[in-house]
N, CA, C and O atoms as a Tripos MOL2 file, in Angstrom:
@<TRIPOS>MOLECULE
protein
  208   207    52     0     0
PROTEIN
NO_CHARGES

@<TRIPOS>ATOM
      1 N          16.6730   20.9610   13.6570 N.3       1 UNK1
      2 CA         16.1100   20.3500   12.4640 C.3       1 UNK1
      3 C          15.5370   21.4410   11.5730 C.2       1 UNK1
      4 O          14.7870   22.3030   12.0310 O.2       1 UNK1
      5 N          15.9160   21.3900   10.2290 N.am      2 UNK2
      6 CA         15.1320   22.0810    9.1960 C.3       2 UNK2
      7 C          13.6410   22.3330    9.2200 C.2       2 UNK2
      8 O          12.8140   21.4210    9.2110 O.2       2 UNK2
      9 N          13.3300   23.6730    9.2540 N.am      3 UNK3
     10 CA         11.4680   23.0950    8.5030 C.3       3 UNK3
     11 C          11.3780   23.3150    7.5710 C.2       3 UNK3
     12 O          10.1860   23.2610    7.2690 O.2       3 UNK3
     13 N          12.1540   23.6530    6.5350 N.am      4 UNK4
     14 CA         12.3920   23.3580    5.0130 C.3       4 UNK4
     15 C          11.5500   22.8090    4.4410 C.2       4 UNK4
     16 O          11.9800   21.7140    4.0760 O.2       4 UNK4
     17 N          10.0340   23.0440    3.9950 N.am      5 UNK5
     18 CA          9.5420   21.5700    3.0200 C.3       5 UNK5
     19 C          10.1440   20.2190    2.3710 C.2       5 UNK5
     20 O           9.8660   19.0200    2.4050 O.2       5 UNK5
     21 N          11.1100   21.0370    1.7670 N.am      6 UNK6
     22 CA         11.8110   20.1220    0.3310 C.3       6 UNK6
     23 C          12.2980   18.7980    1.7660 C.2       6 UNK6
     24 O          11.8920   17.6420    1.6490 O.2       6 UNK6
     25 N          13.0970   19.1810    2.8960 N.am      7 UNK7
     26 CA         13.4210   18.5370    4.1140 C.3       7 UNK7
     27 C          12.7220   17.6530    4.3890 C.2       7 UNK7
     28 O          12.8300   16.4300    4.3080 O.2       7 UNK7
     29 N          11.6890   18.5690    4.8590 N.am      8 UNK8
     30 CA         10.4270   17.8340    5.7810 C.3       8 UNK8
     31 C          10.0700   16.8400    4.4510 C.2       8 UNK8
     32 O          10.0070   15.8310    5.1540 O.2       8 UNK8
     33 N           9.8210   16.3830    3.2560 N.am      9 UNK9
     34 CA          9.1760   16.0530    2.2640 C.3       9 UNK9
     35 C          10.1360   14.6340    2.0320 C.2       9 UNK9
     36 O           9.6930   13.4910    1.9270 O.2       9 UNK9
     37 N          11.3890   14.9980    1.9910 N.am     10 UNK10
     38 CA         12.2050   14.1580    2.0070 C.3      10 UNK10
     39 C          12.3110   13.2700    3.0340 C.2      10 UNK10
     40 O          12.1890   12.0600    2.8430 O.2      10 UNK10
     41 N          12.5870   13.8870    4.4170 N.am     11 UNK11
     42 CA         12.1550   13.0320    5.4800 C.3      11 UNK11
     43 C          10.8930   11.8960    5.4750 C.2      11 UNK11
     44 O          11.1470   10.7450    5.8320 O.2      11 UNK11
     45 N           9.8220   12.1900    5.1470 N.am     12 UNK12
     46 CA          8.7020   11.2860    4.8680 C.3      12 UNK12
     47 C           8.9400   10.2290    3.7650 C.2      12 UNK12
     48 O           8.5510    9.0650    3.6700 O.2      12 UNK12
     49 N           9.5920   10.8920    3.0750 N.am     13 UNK13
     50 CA          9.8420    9.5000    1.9320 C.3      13 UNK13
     51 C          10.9460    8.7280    2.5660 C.2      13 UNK13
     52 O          10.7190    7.5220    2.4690 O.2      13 UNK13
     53 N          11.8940    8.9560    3.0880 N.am     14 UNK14
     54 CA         13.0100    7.9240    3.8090 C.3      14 UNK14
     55 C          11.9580    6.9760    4.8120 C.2      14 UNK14
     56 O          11.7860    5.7680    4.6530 O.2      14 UNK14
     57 N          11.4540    7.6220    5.6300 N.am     15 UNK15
     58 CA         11.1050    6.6510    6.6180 C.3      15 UNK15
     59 C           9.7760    6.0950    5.6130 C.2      15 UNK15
     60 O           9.2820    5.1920    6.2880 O.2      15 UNK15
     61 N           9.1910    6.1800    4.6740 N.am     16 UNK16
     62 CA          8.1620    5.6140    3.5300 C.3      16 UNK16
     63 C           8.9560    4.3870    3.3750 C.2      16 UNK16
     64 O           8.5980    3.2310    3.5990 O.2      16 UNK16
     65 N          10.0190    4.7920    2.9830 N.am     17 UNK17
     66 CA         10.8590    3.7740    2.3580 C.3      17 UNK17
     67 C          11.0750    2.5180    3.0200 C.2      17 UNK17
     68 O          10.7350    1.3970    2.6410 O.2      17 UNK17
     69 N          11.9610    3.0110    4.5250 N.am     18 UNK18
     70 CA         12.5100    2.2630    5.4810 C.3      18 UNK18
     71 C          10.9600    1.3010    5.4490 C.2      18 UNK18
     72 O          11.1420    0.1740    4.9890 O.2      18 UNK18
     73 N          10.2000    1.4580    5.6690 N.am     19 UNK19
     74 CA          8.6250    0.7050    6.1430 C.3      19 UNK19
     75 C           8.4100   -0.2960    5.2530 C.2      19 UNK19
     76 O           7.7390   -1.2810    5.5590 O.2      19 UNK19
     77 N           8.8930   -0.1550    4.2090 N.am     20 UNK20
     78 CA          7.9630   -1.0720    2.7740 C.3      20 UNK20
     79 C           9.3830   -1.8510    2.3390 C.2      20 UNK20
     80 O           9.0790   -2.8100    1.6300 O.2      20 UNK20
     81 N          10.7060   -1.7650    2.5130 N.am     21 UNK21
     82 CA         11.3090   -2.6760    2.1170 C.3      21 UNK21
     83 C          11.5850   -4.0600    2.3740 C.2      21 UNK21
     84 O          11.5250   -4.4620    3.5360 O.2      21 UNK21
     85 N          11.8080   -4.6500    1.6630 N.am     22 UNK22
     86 CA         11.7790   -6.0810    2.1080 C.3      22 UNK22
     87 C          12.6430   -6.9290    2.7890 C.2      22 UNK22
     88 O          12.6050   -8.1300    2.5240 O.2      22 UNK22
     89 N          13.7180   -6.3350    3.9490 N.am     23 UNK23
     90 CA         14.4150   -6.9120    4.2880 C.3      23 UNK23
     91 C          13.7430   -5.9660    5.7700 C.2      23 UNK23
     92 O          12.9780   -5.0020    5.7480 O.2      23 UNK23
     93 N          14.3380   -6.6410    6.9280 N.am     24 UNK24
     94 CA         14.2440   -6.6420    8.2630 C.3      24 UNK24
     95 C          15.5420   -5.4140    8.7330 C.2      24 UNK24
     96 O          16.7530   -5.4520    8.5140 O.2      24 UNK24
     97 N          14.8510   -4.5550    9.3210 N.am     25 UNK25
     98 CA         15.6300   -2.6060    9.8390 C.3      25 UNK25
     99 C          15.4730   -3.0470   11.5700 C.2      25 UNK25
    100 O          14.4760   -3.4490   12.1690 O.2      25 UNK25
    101 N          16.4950   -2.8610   11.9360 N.am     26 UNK26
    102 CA         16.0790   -2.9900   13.8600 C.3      26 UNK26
    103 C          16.9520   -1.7210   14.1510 C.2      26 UNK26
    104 O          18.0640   -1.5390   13.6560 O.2      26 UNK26
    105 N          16.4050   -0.9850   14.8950 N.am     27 UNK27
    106 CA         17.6360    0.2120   15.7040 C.3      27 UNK27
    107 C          17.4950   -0.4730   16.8440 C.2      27 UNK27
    108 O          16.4830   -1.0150   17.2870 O.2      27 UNK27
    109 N          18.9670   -0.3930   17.4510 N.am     28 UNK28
    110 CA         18.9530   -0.6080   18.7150 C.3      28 UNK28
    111 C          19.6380    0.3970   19.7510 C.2      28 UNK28
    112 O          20.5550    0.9410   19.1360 O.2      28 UNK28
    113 N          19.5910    0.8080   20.8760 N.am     29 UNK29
    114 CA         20.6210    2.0880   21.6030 C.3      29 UNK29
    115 C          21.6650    1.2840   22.0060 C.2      29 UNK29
    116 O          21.8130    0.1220   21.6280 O.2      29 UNK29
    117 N          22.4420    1.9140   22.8160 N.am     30 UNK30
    118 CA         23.9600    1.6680   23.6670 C.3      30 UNK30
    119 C          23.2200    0.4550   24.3310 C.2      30 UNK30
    120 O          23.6890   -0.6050   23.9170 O.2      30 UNK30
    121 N          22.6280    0.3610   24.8590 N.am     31 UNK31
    122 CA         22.4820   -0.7200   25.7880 C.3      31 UNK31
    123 C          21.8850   -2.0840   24.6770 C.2      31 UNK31
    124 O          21.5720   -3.1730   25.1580 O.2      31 UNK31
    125 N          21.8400   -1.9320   23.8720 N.am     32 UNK32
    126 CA         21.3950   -3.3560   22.9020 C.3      32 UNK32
    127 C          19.6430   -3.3800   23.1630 C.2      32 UNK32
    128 O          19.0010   -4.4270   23.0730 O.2      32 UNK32
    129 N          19.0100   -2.0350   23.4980 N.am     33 UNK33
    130 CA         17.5520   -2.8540   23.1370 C.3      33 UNK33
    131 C          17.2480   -2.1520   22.5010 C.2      33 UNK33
    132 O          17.7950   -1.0850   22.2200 O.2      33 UNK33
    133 N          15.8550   -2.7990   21.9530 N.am     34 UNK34
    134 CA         15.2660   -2.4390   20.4380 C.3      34 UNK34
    135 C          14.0200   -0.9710   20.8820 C.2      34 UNK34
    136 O          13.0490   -0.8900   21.6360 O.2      34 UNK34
    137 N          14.8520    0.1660   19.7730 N.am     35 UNK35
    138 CA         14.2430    0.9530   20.0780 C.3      35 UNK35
    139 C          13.2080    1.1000   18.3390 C.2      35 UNK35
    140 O          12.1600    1.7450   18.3600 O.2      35 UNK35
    141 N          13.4740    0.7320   17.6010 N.am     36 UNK36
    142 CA         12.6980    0.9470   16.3450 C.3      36 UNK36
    143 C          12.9390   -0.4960   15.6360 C.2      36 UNK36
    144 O          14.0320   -1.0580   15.7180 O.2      36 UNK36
    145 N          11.7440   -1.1020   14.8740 N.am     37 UNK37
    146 CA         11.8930   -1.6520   13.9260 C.3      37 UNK37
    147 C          10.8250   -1.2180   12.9720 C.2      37 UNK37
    148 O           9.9250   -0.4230   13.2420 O.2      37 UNK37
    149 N          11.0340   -1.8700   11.7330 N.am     38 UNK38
    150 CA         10.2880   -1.9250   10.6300 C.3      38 UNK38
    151 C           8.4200   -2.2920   10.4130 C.2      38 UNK38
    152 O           7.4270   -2.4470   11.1240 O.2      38 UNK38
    153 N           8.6740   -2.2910    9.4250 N.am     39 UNK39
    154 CA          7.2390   -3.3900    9.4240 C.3      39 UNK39
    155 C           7.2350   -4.6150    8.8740 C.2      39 UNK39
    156 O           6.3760   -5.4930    8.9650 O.2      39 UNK39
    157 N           8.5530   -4.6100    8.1280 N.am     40 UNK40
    158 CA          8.9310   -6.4430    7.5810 C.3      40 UNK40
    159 C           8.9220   -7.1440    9.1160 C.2      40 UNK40
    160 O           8.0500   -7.9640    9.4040 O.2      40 UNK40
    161 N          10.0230   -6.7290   10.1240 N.am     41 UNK41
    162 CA         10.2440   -7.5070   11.2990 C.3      41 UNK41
    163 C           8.8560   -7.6960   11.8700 C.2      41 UNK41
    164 O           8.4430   -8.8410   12.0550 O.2      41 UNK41
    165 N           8.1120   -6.6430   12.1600 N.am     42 UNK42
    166 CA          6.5870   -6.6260   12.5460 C.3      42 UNK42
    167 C           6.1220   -7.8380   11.8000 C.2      42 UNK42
    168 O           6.0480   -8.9190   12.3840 O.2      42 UNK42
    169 N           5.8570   -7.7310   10.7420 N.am     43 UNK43
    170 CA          5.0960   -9.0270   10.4970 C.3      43 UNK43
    171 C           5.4310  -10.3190   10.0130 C.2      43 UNK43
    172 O           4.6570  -11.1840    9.6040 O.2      43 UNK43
    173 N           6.8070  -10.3610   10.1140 N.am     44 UNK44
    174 CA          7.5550  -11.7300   10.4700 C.3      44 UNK44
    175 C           7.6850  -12.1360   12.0090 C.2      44 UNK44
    176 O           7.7540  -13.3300   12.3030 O.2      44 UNK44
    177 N           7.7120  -11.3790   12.7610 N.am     45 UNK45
    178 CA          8.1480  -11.8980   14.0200 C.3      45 UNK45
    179 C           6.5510  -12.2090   15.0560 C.2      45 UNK45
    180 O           6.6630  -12.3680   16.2720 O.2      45 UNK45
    181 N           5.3780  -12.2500   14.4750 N.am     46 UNK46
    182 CA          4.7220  -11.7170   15.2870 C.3      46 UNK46
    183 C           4.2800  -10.9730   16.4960 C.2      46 UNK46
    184 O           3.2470  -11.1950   17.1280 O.2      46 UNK46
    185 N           5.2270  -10.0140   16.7650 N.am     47 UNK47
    186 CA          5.4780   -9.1050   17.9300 C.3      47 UNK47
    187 C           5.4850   -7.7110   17.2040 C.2      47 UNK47
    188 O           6.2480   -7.3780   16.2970 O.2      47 UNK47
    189 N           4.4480   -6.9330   17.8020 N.am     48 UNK48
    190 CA          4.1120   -5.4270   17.6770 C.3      48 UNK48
    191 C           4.9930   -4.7860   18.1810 C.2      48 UNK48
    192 O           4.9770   -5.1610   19.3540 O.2      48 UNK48
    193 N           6.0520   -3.7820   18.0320 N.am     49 UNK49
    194 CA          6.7030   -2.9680   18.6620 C.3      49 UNK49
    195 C           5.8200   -2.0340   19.2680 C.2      49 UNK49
    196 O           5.0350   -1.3150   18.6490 O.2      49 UNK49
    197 N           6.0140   -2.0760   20.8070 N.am     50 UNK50
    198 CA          5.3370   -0.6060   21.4960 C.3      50 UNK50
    199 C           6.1750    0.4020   21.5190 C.2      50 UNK50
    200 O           7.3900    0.2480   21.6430 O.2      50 UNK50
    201 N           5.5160    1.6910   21.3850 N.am     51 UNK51
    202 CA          6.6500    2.5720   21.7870 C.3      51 UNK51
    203 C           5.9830    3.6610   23.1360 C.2      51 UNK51
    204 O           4.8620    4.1670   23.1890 O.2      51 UNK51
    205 N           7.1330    3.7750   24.1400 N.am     52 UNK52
    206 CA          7.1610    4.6460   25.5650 C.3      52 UNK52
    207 C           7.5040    5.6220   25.5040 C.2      52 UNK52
    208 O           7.5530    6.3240   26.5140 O.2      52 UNK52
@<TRIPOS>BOND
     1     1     2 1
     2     2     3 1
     3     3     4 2
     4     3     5 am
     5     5     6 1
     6     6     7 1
     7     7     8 2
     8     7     9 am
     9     9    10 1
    10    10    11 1
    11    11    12 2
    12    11    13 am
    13    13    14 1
    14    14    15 1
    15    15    16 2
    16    15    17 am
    17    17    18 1
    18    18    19 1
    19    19    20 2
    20    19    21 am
    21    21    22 1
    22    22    23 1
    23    23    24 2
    24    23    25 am
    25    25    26 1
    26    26    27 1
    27    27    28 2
    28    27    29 am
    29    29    30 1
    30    30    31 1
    31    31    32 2
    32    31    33 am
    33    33    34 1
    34    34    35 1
    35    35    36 2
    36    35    37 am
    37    37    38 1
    38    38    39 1
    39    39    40 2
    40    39    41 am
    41    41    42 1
    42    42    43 1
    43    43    44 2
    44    43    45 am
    45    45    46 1
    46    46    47 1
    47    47    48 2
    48    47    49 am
    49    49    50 1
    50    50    51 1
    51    51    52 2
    52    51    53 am
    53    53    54 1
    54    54    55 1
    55    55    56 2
    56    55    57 am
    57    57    58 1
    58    58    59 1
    59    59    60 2
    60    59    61 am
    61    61    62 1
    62    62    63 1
    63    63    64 2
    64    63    65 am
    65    65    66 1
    66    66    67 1
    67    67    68 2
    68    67    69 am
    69    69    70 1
    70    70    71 1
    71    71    72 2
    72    71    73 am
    73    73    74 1
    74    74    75 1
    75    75    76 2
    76    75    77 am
    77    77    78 1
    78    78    79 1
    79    79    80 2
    80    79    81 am
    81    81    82 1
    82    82    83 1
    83    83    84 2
    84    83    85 am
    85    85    86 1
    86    86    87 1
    87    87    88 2
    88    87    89 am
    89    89    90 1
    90    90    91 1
    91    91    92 2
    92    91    93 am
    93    93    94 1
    94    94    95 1
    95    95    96 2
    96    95    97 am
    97    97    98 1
    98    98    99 1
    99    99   100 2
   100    99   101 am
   101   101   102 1
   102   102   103 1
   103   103   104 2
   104   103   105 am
   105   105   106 1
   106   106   107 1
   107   107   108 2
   108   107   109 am
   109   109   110 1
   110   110   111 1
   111   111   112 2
   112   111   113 am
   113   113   114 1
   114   114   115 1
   115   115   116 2
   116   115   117 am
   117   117   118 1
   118   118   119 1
   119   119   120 2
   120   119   121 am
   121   121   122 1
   122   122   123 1
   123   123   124 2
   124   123   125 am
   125   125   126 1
   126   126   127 1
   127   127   128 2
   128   127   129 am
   129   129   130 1
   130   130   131 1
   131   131   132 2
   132   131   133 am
   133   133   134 1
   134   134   135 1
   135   135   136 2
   136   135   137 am
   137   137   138 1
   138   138   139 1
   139   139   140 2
   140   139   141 am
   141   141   142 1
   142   142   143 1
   143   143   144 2
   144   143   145 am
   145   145   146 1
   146   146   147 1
   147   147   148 2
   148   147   149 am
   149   149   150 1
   150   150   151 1
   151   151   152 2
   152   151   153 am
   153   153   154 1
   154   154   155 1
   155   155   156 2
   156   155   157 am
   157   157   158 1
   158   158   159 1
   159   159   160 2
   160   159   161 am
   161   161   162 1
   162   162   163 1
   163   163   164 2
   164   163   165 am
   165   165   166 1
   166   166   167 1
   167   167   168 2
   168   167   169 am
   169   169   170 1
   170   170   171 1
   171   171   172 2
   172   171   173 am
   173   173   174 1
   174   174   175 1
   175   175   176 2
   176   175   177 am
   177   177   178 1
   178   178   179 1
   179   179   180 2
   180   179   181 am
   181   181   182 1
   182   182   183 1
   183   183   184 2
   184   183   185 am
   185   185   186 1
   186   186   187 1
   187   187   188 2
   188   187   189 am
   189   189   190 1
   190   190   191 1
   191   191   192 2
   192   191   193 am
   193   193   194 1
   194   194   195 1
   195   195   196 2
   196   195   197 am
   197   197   198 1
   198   198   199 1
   199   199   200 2
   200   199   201 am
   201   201   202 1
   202   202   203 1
   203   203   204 2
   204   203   205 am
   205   205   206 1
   206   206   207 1
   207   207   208 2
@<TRIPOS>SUBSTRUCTURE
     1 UNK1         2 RESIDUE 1 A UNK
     2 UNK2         6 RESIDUE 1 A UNK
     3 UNK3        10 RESIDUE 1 A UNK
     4 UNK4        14 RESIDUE 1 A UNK
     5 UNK5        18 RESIDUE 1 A UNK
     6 UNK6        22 RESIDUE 1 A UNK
     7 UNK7        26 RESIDUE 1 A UNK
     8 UNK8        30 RESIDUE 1 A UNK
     9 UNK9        34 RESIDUE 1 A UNK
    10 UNK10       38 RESIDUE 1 A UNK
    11 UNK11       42 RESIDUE 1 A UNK
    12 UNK12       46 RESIDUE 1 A UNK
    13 UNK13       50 RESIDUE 1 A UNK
    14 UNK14       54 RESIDUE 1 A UNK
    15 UNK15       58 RESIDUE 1 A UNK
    16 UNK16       62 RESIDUE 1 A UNK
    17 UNK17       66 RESIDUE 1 A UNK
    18 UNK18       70 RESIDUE 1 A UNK
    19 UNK19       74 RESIDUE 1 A UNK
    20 UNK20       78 RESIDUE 1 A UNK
    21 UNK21       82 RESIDUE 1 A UNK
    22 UNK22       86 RESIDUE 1 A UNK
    23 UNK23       90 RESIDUE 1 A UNK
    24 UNK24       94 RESIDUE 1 A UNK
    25 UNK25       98 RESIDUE 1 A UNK
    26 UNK26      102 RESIDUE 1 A UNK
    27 UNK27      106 RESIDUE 1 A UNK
    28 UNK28      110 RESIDUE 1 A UNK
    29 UNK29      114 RESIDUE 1 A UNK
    30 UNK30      118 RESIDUE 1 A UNK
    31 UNK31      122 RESIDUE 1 A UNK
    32 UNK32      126 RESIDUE 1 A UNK
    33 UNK33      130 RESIDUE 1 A UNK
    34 UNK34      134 RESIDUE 1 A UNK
    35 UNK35      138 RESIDUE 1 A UNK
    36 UNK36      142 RESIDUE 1 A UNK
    37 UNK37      146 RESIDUE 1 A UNK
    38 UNK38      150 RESIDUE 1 A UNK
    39 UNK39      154 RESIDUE 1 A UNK
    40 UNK40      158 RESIDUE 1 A UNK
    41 UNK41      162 RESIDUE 1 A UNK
    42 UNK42      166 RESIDUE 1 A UNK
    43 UNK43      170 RESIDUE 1 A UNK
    44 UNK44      174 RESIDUE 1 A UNK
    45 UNK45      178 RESIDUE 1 A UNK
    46 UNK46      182 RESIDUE 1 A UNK
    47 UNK47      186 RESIDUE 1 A UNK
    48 UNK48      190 RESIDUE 1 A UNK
    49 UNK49      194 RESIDUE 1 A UNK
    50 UNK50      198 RESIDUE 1 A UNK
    51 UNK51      202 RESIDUE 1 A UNK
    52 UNK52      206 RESIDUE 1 A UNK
């Protein structure tokens, strides 16, 4: 990975982004479980994603 500012700077605004839009983001791995969601799904679904 870059440590580029302009990178690193950019990086923060994508995942800024991903957080505040208004539609529902789920990653899931090979095996189908949920390794990332949003914060739309967060506070539609009432379930906190933990992360391990």
């Amino acid at each position: 990975m870059s440590s580029n500012p302009e990178d690193i700077m950019e990086l923060h605004w994508l995942f800024d982004m991903l957080q505040h839009i208004d539609v529902g983001l789920v990653v899931l791995n090979d095996k189908y479980e949920v390794k990332l969601w949003n914060s739309f799904i967060e506070n539609h679904s009432g379930v906190r994603l933990v992360y391990c």
